[in-house]
DRENVEXZA-758294 format. One record per atom (N, C-alpha, C, CB): x, z, y negated; atom name. Coordinates in nm, 2 decimals, padded with zeros to 4 digits. Glycine has a CB too. Layout:
x, z, y, site
X, Z, Y, CA
...
This chain:
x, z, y, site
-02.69, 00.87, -00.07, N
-02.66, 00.85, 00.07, CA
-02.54, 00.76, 00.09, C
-02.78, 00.79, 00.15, CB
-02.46, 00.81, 00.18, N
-02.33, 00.72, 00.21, CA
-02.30, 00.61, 00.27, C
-02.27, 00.78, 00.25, CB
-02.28, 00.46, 00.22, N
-02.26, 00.35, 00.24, CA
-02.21, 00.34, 00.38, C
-02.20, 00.30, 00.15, CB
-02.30, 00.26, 00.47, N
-02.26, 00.25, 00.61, CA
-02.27, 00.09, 00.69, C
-02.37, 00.35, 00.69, CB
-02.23, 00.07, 00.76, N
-02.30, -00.12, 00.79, CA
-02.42, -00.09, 00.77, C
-02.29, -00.22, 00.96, CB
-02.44, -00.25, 00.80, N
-02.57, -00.28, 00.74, CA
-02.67, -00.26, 00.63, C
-02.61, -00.25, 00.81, CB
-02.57, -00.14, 00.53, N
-02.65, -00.15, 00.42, CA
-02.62, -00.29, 00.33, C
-02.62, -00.02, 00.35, CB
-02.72, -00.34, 00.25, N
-02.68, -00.43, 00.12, CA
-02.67, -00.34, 00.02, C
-02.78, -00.54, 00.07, CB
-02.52, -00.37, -00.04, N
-02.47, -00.34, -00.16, CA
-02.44, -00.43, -00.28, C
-02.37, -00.31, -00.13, CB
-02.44, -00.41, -00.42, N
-02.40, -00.46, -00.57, CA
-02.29, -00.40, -00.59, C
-02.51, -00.44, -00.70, CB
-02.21, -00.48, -00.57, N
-02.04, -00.38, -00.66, CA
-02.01, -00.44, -00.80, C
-01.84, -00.42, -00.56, CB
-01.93, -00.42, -00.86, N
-01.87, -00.45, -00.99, CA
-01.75, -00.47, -00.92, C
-01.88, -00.34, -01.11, CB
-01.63, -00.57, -00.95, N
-01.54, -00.57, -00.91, CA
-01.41, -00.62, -01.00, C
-01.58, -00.62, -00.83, CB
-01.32, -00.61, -01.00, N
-01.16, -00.69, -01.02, CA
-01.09, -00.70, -00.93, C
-01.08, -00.65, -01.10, CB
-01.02, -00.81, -00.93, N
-00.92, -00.80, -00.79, CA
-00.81, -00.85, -00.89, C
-00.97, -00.91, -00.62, CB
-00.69, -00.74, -00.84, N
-00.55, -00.80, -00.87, CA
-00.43, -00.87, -00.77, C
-00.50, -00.69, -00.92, CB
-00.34, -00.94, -00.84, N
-00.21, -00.95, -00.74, CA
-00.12, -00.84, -00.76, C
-00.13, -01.09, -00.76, CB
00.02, -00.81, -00.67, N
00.08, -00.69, -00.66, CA
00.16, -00.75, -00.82, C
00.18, -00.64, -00.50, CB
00.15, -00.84, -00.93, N
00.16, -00.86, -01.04, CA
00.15, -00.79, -01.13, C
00.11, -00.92, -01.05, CB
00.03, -00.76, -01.11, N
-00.13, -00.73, -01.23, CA
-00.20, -00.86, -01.30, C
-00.08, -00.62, -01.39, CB
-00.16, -00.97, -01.24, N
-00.25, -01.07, -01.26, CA
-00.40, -01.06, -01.20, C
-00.17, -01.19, -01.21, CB
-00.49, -01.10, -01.27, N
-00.62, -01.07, -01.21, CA
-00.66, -01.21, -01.15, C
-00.72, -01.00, -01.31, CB
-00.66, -01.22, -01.01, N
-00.77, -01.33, -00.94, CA
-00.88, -01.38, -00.94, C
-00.80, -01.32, -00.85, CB
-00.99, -01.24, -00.92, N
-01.10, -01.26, -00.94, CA
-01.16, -01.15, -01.00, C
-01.15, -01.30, -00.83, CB
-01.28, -01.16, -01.02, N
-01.34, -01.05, -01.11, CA
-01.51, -01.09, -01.10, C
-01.26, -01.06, -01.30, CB
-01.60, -00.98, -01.09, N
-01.75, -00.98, -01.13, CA
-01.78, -01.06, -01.24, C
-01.80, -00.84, -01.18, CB
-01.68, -01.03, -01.32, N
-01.73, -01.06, -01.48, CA
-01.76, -01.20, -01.49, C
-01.61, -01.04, -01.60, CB
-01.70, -01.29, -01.39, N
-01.67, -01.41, -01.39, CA
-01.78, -01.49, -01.36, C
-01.57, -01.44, -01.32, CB
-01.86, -01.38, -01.27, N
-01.96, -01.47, -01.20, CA
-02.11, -01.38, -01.24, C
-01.91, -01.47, -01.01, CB
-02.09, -01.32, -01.34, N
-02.26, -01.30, -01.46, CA
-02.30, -01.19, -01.35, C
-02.42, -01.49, -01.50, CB
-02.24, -01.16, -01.27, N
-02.35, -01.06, -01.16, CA
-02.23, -00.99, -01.06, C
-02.50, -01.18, -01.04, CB
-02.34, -00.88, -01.01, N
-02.22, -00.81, -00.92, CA
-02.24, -00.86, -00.79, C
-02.22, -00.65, -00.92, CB
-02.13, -00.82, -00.73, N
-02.10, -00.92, -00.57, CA
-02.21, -00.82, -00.46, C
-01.87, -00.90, -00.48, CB
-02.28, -00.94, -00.39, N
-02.41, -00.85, -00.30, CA
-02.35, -00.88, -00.21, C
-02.58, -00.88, -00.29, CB
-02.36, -00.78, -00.11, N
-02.30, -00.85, 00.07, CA
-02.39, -00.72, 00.15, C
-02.04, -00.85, 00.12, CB
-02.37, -00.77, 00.27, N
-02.43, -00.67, 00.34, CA
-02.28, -00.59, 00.44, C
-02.58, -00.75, 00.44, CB
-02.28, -00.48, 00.43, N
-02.14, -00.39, 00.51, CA
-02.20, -00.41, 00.67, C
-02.12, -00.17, 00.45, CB
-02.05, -00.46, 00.68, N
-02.02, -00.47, 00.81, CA
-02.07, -00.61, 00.88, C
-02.07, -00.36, 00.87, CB
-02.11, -00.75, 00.80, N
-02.19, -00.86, 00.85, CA
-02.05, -00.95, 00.83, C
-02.36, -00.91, 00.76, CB
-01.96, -00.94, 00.76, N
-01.85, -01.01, 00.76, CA
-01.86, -01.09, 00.69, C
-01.81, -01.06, 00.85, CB
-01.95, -01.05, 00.56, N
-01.95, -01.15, 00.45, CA
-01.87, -01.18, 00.37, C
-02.03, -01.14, 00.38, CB
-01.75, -01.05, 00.34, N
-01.67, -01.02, 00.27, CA
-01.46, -01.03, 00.36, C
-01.76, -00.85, 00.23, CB
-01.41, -01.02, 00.31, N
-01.28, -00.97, 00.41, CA
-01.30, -00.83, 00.47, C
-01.13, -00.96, 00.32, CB
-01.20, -00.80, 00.59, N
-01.23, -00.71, 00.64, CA
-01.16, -00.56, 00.60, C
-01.22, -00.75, 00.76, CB
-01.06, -00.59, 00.49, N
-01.05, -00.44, 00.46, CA
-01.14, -00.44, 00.35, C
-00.88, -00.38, 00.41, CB
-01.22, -00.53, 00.29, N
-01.32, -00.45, 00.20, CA
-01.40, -00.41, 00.22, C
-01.36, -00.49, 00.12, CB
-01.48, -00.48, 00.34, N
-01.56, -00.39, 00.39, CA
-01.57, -00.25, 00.45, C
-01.60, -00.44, 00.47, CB
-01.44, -00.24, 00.47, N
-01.42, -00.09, 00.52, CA
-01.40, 00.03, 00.38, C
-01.26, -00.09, 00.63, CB
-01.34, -00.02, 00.32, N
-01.33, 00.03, 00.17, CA
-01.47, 00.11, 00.09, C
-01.28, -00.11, 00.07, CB
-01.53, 00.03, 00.13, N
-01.68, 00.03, 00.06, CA
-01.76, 00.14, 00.16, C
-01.78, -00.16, 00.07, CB
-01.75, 00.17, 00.28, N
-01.78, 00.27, 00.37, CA
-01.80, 00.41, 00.32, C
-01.69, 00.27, 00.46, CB
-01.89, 00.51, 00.33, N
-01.89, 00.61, 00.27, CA
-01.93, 00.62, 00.11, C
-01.78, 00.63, 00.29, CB
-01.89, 00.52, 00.08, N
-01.90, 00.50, -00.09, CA
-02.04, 00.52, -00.13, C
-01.86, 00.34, -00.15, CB
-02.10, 00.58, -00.25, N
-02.20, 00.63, -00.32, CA
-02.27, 00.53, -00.41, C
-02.14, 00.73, -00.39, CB
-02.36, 00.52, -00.48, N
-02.39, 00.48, -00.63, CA
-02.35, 00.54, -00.73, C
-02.50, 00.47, -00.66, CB
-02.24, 00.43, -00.78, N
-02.18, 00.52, -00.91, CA
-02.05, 00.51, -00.88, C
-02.23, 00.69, -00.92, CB
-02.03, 00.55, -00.74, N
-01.89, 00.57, -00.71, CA
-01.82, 00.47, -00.76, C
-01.85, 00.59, -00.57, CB
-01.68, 00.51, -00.83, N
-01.57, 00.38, -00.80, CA
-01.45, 00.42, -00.76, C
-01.53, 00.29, -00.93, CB
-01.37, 00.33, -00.71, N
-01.28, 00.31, -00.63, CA
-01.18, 00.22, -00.67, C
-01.33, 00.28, -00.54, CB
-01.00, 00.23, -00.69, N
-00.93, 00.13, -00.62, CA
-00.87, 00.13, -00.54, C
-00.86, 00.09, -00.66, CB
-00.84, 00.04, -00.46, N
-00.79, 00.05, -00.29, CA
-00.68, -00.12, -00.28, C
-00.98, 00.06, -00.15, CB
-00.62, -00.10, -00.19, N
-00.53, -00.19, -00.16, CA
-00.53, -00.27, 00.00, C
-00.41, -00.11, -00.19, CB
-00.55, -00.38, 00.00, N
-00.56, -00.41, 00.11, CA
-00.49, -00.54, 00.13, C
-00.68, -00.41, 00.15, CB
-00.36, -00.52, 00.25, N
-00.28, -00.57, 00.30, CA
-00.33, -00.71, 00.37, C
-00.23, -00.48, 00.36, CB
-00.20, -00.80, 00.28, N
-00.24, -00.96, 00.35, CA
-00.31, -00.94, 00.52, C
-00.05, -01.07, 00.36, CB
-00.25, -00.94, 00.63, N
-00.31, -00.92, 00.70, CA
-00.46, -00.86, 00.71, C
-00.23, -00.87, 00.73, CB
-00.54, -00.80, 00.63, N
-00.66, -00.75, 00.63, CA
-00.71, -00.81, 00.55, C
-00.68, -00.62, 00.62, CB
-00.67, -00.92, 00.46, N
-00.71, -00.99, 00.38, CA
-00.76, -01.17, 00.44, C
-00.61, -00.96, 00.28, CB
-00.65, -01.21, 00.36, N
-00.67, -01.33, 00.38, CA
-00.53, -01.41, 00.50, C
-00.69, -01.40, 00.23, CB
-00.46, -01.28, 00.54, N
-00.35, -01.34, 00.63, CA
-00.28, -01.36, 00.57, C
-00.35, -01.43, 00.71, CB
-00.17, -01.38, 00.67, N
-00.02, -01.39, 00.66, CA
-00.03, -01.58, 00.59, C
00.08, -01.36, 00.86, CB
00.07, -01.61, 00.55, N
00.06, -01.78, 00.51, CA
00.13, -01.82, 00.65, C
00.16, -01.86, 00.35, CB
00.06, -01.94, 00.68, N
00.09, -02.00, 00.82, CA
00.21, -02.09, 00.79, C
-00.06, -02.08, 00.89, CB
00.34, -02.13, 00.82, N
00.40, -02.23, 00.81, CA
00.34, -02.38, 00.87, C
00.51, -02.19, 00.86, CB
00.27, -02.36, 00.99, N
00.26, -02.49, 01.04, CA
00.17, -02.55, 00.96, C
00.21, -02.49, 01.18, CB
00.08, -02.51, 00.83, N
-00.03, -02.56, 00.74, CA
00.06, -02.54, 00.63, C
-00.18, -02.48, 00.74, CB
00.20, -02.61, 00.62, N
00.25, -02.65, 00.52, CA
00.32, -02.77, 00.57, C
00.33, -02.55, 00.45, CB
00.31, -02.92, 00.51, N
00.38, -03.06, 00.57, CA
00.39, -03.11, 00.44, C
00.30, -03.18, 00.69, CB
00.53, -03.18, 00.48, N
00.56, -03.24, 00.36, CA
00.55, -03.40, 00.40, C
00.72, -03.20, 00.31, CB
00.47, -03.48, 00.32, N
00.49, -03.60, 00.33, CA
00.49, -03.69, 00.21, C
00.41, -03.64, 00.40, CB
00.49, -03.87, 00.28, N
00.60, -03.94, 00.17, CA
00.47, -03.91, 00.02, C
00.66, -04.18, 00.23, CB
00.54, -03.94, -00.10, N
00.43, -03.93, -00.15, CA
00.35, -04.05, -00.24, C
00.46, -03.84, -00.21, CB
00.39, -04.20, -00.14, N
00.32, -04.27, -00.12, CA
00.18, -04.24, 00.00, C
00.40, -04.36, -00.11, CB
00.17, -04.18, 00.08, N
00.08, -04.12, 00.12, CA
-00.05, -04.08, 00.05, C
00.13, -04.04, 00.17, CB
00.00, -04.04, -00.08, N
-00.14, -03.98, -00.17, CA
-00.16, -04.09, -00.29, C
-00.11, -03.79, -00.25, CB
-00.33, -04.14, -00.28, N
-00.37, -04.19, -00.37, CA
-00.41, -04.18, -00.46, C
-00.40, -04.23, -00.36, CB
-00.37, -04.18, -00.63, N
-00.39, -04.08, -00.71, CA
-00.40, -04.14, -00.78, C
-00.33, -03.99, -00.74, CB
-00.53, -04.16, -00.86, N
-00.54, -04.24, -01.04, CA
-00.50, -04.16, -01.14, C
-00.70, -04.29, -01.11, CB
-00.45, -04.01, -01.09, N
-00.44, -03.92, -01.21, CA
-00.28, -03.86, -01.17, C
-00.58, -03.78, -01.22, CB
-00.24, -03.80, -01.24, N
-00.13, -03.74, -01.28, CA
-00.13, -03.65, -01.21, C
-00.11, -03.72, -01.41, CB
-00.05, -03.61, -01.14, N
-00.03, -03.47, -01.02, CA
00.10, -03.40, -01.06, C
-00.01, -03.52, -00.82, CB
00.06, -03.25, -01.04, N
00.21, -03.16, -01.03, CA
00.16, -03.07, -00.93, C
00.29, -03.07, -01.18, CB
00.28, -03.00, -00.91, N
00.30, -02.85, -00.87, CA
00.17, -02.77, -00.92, C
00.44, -02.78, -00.94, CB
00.13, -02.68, -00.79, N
00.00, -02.62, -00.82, CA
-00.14, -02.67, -00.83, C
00.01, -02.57, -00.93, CB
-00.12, -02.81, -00.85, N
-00.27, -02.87, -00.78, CA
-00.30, -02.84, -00.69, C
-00.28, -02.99, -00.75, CB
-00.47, -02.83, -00.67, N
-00.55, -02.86, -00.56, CA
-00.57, -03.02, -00.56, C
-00.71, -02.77, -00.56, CB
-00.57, -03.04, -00.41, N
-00.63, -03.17, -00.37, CA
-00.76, -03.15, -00.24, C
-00.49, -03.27, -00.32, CB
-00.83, -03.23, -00.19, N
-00.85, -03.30, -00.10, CA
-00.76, -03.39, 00.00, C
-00.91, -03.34, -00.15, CB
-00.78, -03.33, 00.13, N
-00.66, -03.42, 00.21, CA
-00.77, -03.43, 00.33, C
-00.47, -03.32, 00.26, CB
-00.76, -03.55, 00.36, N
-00.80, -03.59, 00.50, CA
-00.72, -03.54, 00.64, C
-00.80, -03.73, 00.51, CB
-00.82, -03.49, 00.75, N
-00.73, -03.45, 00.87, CA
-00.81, -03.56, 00.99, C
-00.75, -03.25, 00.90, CB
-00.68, -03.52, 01.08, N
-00.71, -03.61, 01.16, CA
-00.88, -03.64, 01.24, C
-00.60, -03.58, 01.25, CB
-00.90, -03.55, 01.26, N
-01.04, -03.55, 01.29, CA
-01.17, -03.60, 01.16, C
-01.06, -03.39, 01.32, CB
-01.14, -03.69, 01.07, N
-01.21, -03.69, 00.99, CA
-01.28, -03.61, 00.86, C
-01.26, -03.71, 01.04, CB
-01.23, -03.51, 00.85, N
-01.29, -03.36, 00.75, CA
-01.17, -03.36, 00.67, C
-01.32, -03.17, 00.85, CB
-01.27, -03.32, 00.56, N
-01.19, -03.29, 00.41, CA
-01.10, -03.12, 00.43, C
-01.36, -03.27, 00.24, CB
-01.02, -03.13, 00.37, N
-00.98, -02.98, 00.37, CA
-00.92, -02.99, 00.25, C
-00.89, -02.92, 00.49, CB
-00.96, -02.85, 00.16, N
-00.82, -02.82, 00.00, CA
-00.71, -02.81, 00.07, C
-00.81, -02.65, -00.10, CB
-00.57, -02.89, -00.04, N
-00.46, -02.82, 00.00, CA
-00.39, -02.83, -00.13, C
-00.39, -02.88, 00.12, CB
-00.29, -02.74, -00.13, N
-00.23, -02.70, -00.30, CA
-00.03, -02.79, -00.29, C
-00.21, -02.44, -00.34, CB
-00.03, -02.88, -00.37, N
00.09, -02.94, -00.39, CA
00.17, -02.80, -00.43, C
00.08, -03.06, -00.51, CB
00.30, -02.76, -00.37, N
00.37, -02.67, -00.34, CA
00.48, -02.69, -00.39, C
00.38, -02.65, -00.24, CB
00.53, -02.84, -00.35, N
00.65, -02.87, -00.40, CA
00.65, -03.02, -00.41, C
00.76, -02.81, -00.31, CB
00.69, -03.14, -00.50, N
00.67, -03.20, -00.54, CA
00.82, -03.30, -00.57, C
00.60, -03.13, -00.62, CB
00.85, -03.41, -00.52, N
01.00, -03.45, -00.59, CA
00.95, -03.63, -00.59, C
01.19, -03.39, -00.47, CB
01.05, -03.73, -00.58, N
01.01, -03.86, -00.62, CA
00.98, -03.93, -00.48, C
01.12, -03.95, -00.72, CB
01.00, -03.90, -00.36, N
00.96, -03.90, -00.28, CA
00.85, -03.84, -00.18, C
01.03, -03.91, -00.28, CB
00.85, -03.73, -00.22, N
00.77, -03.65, -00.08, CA
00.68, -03.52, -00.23, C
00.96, -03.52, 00.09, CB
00.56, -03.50, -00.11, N
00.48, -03.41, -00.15, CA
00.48, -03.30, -00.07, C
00.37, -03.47, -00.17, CB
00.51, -03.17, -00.09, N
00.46, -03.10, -00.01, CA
00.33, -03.01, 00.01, C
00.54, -03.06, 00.01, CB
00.25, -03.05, 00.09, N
00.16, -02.97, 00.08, CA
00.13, -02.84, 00.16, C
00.08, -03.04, 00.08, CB
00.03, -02.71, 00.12, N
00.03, -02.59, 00.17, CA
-00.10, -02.59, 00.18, C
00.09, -02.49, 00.10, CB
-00.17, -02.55, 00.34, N
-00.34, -02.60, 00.36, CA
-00.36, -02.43, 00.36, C
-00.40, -02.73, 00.54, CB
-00.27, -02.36, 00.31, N
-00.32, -02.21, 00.39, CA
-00.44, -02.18, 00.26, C
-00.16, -02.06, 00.42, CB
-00.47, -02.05, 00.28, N
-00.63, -02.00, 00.18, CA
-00.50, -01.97, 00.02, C
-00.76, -01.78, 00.27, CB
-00.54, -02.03, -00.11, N
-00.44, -01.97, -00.20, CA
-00.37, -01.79, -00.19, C
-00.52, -01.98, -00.32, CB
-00.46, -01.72, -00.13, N
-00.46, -01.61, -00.16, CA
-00.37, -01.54, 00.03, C
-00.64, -01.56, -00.23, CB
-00.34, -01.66, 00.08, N
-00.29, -01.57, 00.23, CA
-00.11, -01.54, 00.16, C
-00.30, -01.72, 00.44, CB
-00.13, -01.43, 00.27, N
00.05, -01.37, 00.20, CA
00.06, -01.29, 00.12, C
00.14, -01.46, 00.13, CB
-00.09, -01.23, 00.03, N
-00.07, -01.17, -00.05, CA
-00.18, -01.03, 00.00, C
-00.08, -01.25, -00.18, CB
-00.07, -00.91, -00.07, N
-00.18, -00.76, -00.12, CA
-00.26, -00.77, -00.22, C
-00.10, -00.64, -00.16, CB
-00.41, -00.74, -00.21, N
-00.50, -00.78, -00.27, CA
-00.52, -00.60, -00.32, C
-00.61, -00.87, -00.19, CB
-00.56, -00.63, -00.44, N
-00.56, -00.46, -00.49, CA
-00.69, -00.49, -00.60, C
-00.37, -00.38, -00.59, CB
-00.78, -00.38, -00.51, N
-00.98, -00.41, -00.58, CA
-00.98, -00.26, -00.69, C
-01.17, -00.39, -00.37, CB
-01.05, -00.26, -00.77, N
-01.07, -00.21, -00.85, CA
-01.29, -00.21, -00.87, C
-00.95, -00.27, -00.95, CB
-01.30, -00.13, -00.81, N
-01.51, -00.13, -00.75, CA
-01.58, -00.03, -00.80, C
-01.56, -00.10, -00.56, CB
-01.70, -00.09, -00.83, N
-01.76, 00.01, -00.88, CA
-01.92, 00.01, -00.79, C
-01.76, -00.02, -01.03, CB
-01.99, 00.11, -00.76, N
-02.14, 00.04, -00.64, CA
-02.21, 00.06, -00.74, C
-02.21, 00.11, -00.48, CB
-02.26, -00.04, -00.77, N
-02.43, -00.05, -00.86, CA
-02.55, -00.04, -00.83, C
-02.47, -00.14, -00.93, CB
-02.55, -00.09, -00.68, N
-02.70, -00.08, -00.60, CA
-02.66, -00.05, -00.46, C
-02.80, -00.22, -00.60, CB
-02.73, 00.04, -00.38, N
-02.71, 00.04, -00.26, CA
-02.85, 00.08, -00.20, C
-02.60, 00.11, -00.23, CB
């Protein structure tokens, strides 16, 4: 029977960058990804992807920053001094940190750019800005 909302599904998965670097993968996590279609557990072009789909069926499909995780926001990139950050450890480029916002809440943000003054940081999701390209398989539906 053909995958519709509200069914729960088991996929097998890989996800690539337009690279061929791989992001994420099933493998990683000992089990296949369960979500229920159409509850918004997932991003929204994967849910649509998975529509129709069978047991057994596999699939690769491509889904555009925008349907993914968005465009990268400029305004959730600031550069500041980088006495600002208190650090017992050694920092570069491509760190995650913890940054405080004005309202009191933790948020990730990834050191971007880095010099003897200033840090810059990028609060957007790692993966906004990019085409995400899934490679699925359905194991339970």
């Amino acid at each position: 029977m053909p995958i519709q909302d509200g069914d729960t599904i088991k996929i097998d998965y890989t996800g690539t960058l337009d690279d061929g670097s791989v992001f994420d993968s099933s493998e990683n996590h000992d089990e296949p990804l369960e979500f229920t279609v159409g509850a918004g557990q997932v991003i929204p072009g994967f849910d649509e992807a998975v529509k129709g789909m069978e047991v057994g069926g596999e699939k690769t499909f491509r889904i555009e920053a925008a349907e993914a995780y968005g465009e990268a926001d400029p305004a959730l990139t600031q550069t500041v001094p980088r006495s600002m950050l208190q650090s017992e450890s050694e920092i570069c480029a491509g760190m995650m940190i913890m940054v405080g916002t004005a309202d009191g809440q933790q948020m990730p943000a990834r050191i971007s750019e880095l010099t003897d003054e200033t840090i810059t940081l990028d609060m957007n999701h790692p993966l906004a800005g990019k085409a995400l390209t899934f490679s699925i398989k359905v194991v339970e539906a």
